[in-house]
MARKOL-869978 format. One record per residue: residue number from 0; x, y, z of N, C-alpha, C in turn; residue in three letters. Coordinates in steps of 0.05 Angstrom, whole numbers. Each point is the difference from the previous one (the first is absolute). Layout:
# MARKOL-869978
NODE   pos     n_xx     n_yy     n_zz    ca_xx    ca_yy    ca_zz     c_xx     c_yy     c_zz   code
NODE   NUM        X        Y        Z        X        Y        Z        X        Y        Z    Ala
...
END
This chain:
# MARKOL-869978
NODE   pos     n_xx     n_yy     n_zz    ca_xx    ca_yy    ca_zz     c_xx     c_yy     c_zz   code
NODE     0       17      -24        0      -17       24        0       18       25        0    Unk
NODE     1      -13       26       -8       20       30       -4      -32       17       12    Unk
NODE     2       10       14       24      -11       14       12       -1       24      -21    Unk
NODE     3      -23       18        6        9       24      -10       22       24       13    Unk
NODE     4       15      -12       15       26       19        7       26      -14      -15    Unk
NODE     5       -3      -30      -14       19       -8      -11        9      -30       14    Unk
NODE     6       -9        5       26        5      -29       13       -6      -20       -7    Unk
NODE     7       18      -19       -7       -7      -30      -22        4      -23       29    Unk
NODE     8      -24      -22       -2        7      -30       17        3      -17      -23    Unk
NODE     9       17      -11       -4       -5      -25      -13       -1      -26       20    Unk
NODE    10       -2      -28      -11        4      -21        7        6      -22      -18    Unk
NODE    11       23      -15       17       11       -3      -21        7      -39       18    Unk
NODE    12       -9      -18      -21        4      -26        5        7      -20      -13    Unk
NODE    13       29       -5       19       17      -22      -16        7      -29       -1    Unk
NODE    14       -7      -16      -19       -1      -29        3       26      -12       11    Unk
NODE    15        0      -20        1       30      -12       10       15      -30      -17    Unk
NODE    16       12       12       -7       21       14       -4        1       32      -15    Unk
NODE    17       14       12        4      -18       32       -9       23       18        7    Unk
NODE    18        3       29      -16        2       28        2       -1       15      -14    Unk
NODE    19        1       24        6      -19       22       -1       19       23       14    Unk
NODE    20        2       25      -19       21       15       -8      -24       35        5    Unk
NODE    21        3       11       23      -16       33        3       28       20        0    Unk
NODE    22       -5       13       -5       10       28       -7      -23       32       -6    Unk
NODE    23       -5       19       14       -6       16       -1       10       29        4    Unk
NODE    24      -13       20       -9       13       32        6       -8        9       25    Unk
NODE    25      -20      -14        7      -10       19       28       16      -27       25    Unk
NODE    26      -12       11       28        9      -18       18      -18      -18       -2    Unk
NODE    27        8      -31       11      -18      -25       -6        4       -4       32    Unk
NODE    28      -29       -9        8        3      -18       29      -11      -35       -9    Unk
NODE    29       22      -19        5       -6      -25      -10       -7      -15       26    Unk
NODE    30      -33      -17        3       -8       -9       11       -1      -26       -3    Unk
NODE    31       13      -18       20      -15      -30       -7      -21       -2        8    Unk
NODE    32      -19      -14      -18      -27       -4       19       -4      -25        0    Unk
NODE    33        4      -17       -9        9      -33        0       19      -20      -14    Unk
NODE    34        8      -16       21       26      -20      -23       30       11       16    Unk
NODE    35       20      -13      -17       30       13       14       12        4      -32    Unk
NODE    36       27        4        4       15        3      -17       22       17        6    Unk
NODE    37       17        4      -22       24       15       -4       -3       26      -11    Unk
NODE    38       12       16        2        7       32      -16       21       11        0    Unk
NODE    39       19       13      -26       18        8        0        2       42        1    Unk
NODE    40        9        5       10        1       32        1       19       14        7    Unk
NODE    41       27       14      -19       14       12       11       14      -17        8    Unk
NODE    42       17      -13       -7       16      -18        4      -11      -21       21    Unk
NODE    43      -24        1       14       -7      -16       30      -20      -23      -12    Unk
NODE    44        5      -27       20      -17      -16       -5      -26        2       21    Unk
NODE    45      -16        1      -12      -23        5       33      -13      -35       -6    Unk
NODE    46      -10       -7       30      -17      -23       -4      -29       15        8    Unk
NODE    47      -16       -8      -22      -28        8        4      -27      -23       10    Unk
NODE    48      -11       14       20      -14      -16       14      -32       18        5    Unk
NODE    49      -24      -17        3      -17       19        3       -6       20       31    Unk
NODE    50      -10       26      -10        1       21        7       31       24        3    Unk
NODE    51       21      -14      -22       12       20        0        1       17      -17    Unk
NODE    52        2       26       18        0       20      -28       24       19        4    Unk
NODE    53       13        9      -23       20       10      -14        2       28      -17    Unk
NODE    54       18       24       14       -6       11      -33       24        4      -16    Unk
NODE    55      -12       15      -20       19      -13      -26       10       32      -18    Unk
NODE    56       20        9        6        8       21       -9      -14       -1      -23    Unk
NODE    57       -2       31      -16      -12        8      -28       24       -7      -17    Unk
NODE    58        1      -19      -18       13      -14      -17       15      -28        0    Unk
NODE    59      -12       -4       31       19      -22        6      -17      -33      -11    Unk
NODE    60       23      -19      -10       -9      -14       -4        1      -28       25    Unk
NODE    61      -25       -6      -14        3      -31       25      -11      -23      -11    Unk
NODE    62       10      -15       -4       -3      -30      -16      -13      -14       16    Unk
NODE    63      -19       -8       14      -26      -24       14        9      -28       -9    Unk
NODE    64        3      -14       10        4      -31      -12      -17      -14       23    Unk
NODE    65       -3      -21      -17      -15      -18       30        1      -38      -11    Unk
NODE    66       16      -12       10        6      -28       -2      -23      -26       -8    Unk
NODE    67      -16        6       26      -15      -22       14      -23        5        5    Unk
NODE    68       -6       24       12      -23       12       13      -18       29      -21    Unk
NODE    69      -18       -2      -11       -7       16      -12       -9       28       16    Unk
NODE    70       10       36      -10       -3       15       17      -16       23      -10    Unk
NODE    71      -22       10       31      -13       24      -26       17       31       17    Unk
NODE    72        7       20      -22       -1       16       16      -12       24      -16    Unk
NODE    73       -2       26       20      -16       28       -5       27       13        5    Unk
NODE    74       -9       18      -26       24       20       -2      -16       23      -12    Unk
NODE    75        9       23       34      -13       27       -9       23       18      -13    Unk
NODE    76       -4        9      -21       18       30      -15       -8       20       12    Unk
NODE    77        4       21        1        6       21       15       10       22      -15    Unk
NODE    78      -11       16      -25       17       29      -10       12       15       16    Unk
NODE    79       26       14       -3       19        4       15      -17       34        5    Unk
NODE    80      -13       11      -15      -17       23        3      -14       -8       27    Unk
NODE    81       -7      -17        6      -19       -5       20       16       -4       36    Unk
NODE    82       18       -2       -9       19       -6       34        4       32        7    Unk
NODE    83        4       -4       20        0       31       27       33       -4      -10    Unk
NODE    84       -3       42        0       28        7      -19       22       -5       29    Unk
NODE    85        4       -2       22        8        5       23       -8      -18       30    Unk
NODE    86       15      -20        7       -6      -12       26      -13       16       19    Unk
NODE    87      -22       -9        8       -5       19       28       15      -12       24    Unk
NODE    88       25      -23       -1       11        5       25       20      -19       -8    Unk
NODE    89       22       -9       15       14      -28       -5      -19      -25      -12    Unk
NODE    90        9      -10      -31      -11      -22      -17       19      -20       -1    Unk
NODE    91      -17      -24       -4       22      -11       -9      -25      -20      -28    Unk
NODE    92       26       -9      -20      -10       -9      -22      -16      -18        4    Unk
NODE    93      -12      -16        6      -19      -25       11      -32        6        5    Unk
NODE    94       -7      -34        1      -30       13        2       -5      -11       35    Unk
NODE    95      -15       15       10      -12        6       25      -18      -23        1    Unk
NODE    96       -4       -5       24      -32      -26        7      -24       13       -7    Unk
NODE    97       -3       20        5      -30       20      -11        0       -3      -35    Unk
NODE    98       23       12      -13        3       -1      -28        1      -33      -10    Unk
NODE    99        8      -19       14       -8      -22      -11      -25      -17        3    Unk
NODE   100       -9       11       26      -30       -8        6      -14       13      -29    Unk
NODE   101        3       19        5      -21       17      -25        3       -5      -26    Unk
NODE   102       23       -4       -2        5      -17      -29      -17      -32        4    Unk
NODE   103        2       -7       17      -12      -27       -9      -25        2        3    Unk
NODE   104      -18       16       13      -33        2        0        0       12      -25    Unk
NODE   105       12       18      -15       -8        5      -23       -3      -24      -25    Unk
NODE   106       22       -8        8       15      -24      -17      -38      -16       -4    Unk
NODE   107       -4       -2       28      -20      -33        6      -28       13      -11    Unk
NODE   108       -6       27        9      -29       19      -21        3       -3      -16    Unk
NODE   109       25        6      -18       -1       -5      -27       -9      -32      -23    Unk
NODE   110       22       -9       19      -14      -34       -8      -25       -4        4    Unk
NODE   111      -14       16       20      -31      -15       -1      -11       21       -8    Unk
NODE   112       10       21      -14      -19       25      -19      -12       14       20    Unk
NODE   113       12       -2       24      -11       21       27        4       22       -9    Unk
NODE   114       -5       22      -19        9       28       -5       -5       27       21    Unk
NODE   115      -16       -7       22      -10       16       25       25        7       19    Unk
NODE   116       13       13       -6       20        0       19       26       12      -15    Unk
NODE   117       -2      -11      -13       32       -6      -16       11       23        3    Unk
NODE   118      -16       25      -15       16       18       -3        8       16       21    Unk
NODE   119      -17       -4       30       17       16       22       18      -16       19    Unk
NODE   120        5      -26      -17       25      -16       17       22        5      -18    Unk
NODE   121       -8       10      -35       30        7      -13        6       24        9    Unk
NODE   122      -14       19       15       12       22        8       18       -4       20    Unk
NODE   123      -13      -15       23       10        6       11       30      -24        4    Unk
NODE   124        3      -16      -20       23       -2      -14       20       13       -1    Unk
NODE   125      -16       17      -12       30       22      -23        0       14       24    Unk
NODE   126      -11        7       26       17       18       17       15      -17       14    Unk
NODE   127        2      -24        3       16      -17        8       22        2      -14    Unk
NODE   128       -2       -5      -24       35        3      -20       17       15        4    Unk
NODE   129       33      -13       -6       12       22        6        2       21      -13    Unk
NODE   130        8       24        8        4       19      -17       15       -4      -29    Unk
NODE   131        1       24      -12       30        0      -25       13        6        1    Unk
NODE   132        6       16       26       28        1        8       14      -28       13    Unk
NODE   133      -18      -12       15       11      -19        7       11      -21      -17    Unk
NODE   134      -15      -11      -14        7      -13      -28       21        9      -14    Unk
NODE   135        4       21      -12       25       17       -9       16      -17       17    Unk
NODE   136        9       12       27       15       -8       20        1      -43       -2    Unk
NODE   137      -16        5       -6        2      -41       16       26      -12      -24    Unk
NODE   138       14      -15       20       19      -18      -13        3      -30        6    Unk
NODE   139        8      -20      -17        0      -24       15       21       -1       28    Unk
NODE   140       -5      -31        8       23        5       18       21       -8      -10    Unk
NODE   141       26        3       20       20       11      -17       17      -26      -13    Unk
NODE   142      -19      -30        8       21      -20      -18      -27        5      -19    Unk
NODE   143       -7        9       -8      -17       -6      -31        3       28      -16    Unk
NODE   144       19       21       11        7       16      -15        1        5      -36    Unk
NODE   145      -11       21      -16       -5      -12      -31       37        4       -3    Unk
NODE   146        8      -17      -14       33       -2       -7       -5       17      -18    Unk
NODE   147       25       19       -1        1       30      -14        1       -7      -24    Unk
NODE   148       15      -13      -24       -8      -10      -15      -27       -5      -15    Unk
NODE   149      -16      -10       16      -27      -13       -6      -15       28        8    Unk
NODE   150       12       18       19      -20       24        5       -3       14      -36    Unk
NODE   151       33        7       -2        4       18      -26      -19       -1      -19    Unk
NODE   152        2      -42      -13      -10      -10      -20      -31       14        1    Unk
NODE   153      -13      -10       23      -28        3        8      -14       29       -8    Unk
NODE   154       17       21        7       -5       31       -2      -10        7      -25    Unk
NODE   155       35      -14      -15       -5        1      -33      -19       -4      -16    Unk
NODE   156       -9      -22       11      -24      -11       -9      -30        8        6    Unk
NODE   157        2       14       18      -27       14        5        8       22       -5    Unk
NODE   158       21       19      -10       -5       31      -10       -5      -11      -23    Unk
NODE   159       11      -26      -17       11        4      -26      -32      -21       -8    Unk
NODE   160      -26       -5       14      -15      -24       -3      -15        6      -28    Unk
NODE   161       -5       20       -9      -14        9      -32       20      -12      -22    Unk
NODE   162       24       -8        5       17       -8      -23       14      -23       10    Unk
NODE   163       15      -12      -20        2      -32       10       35      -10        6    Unk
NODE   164        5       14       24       34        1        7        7      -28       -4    Unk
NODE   165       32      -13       -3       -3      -30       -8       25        2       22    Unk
NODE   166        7      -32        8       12       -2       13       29       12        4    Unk
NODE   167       12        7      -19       25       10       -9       -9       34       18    Unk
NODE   168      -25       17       -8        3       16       12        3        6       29    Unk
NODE   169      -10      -28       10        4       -4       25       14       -8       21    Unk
NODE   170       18      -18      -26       27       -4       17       17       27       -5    Unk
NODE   171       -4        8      -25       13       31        8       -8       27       21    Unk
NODE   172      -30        1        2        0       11       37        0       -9       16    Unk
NODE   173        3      -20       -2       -3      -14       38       39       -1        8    Unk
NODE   174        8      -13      -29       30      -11       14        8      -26       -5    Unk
NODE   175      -21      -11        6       -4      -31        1       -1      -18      -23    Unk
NODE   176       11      -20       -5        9      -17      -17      -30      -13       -6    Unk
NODE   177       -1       -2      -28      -31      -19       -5       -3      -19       22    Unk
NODE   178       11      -21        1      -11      -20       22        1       10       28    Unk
NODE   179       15       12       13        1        8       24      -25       15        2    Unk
NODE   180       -4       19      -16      -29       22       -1      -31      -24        3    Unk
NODE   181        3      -20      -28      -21       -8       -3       -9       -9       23    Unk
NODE   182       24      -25       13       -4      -14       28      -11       20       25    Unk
NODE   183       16       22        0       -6       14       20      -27       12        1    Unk
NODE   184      -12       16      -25      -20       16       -2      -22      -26        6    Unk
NODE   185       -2      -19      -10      -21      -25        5        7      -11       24    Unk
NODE   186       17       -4       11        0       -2       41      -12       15        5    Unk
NODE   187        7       25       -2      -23       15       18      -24       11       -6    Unk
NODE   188      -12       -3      -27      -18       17      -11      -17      -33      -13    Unk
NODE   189        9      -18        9      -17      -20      -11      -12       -6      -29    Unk
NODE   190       10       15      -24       -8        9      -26       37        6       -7    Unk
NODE   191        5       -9      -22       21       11      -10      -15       27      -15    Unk
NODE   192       28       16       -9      -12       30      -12      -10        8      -17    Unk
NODE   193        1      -22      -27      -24        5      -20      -31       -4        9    Unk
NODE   194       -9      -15       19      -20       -6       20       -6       17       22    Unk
NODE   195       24        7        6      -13       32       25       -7       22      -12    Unk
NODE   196       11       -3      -32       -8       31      -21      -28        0      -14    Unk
NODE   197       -7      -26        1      -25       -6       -8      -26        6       17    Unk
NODE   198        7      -14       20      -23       -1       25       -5       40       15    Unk
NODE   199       37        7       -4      -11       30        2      -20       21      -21    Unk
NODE   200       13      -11      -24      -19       18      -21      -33      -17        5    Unk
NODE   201       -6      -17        7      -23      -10       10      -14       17       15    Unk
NODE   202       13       -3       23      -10       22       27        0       24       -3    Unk
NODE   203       12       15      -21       -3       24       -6      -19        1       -8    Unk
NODE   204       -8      -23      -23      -26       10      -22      -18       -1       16    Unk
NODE   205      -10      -20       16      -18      -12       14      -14       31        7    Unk
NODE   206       19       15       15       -2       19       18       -9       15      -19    Unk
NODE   207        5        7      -34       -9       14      -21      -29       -4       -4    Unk
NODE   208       -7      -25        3      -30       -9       -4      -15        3       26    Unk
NODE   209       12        0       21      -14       11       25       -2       20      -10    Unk
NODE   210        7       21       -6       -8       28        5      -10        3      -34    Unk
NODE   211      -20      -12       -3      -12        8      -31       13       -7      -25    Unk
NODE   212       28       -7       -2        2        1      -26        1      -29      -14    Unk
NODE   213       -4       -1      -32       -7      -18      -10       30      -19       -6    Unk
NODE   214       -8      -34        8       18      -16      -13       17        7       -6    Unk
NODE   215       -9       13      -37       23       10      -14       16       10       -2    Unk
NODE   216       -7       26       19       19       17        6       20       -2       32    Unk
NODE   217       -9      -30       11       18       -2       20       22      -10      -16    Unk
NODE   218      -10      -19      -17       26      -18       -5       21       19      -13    Unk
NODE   219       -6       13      -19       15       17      -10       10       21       18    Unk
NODE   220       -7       12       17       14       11       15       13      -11       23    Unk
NODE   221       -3      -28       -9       28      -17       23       13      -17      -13    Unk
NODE   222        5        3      -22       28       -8      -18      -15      -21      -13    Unk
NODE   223      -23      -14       -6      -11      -23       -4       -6       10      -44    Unk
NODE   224       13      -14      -20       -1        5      -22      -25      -14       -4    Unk
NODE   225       -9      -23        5      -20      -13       -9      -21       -6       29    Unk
NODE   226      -27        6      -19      -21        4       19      -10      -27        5    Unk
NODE   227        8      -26      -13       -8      -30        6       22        2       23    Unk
NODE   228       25       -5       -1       21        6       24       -8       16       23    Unk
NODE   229       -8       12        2      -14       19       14      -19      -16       19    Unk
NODE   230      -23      -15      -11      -27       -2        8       15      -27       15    Unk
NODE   231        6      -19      -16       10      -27       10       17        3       29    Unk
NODE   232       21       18       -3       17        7       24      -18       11       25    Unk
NODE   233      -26       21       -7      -12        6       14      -15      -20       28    Unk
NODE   234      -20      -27      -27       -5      -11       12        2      -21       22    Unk
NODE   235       39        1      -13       15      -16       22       -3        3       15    Unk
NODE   236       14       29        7        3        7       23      -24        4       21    Unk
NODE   237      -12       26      -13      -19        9        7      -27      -15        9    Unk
NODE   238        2      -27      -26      -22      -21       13      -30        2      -21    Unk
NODE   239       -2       24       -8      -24       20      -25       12        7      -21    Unk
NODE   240      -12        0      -22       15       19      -17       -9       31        8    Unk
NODE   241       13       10      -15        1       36       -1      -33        4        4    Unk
NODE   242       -6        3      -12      -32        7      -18      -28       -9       29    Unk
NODE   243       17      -34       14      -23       -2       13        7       17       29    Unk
NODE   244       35        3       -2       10       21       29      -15       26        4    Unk
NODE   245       -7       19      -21       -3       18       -9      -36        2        5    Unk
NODE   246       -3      -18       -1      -38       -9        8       -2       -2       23    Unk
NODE   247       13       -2       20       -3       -5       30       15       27       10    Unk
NODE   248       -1       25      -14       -3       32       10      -20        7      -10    Unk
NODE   249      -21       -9      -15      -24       12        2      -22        6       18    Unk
NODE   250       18      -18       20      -30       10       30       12       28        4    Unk
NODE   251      -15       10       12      -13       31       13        0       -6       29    Unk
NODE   252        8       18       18       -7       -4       19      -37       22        0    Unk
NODE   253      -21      -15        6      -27        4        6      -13       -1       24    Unk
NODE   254       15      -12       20       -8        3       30       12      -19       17    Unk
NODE   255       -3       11       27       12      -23       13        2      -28      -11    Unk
NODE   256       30      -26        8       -1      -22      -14       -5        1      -30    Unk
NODE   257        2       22      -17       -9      -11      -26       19        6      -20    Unk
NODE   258       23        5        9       25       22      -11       21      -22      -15    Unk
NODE   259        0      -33       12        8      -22      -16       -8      -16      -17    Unk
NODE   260       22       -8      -19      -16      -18      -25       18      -35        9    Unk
NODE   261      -29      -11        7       11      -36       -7       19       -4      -22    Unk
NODE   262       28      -13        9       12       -9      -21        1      -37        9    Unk
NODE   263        0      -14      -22        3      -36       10       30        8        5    Unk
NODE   264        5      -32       14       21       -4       -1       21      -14      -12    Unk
NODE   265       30       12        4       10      -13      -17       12      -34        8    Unk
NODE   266       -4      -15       -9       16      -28        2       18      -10      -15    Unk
NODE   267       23      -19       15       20      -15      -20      -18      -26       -5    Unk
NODE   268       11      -22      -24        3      -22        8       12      -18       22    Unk
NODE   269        0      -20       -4       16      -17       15       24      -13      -11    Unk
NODE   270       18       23      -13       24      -11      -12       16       31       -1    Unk
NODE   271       20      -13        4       24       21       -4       -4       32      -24    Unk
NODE   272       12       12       17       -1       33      -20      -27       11        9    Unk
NODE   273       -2       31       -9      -16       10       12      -28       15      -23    Unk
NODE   274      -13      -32       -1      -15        4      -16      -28        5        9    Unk
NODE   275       -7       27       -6      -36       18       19       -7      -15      -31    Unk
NODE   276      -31        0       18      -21      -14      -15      -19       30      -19    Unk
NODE   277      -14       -8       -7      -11       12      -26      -21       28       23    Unk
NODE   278       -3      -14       22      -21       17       25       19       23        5    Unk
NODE   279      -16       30       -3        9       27       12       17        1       31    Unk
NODE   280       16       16       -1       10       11       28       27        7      -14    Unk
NODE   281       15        5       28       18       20        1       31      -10       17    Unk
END
């Protein structure tokens, strides 16, 4: 669902053997709401179990895997317009017992189409989040540090994401020797770098079609030459194509509870790679 302030829930459920690859522009809070599994983020392995929840820097990627046990989880986005410009006191990056309670009653209305409520528990959400200053500020800890190298490459690639840098230009900013870079940038970023340049011009567009504009003109204005490449990559990730993402900002907010639009959810199979089913979400 996409509130009319921009706030997106998805849900998102994975067979087992299974994963499943998010990346977004705004902040993400990742909820388990049933099942276990693995996640990679920023160089860290987390073990995921239900009721934990996580958040997920604006760009960061995190790879979900899950072995044995099939897992669902809710993942709220968050436009970075929408976070308090300034801490009101000592923060720290994490989510609170209040902010994860509230995440998961939203999580559980939503599954049962409870729409009565929703929208004054996402408020009071987002005053739970941390600020943007704080975020600015947040760093890993300091053994999962990004290796300077892999920072450089990374930069390059998101000033340079409209045009298609190749590895050579990358070993020429970072420093780093093709294999040393490749290995390194995929330890910690879980995606080697033709794959983190992808999933970013993604999350950019995505963010293009949140705010009104058409398909066409996301892809093209995120380096994408062909609009089949475009749609297909979309629906990887994203789970929808463009066209049906772009349909789920047509609610209005009209009155209390009425300001969200039902999206289905997305599912894997029960086999390796991270293949969403043909059903809407995010």
């Amino acid at each position: 669902m996409r509130d009319g302030r921009g706030v997106e829930l998805a849900r998102v459920e994975l067979g087992a053997p299974s994963w499943w690859v998010s990346m977004a522009e705004g902040l993400v809070l990742l909820l388990v709401v049933r099942g276990e599994g693995t996640a990679r983020c920023r160089g860290e392995r987390l073990v995921l179990h239900e009721g934990l929840a996580r958040l997920c820097m604006p760009h960061e990627v995190a790879v979900v895997e899950t072995e044995r046990t099939p897992i669902a989880l809710a993942l709220f986005q968050v436009p970075r317009t929408l976070l308090r410009t300034a801490p009101d006191g000592v923060e720290r990056f994490e989510v609170s017992p209040a902010l994860a309670s509230l995440a998961s009653d939203v999580a559980s209305r939503w599954k049962r189409e409870a729409r009565e409520g929703i929208d004054d528990a996402l408020t009071e959400m987002l005053a739970l989040l941390p600020s943007a200053r704080t975020i600015a500020a947040e760093r890993p800890r300091r053994s999962v540090l990004e290796p300077g190298a892999v920072r450089r490459a990374r930069l390059y690639l998101e000033s340079r994401f409209r045009t298609t840098p190749t590895l050579d230009d990358l070993v020429a900013e970072s420093g780093a020797s093709k294999f040393h870079l490749a290995r390194s940038f995929r330890a910690y970023h879980g995606v080697p770098p033709h794959t983190y340049l992808n999933y970013y011009r993604l999350a950019v567009a995505r963010t293009l079609i949140a705010s009104g504009a058409r398909g066409s003109d996301a892809a093209v204005a995120t380096g994408f030459a062909d609009q089949s490449h475009f749609s297909r990559s979309f629906r990887k990730l994203i789970g929808v194509s463009p066209l049906a993402y772009a349909r789920v900002g047509d609610a209005r907010p009209t009155g209390r509870g009425s300001s969200v639009r039902r999206v289905p959810d997305v599912r894997t199979s029960d086999a390796p790679g991270p293949r969403a089913s043909s059903d809407e979400g995010a």
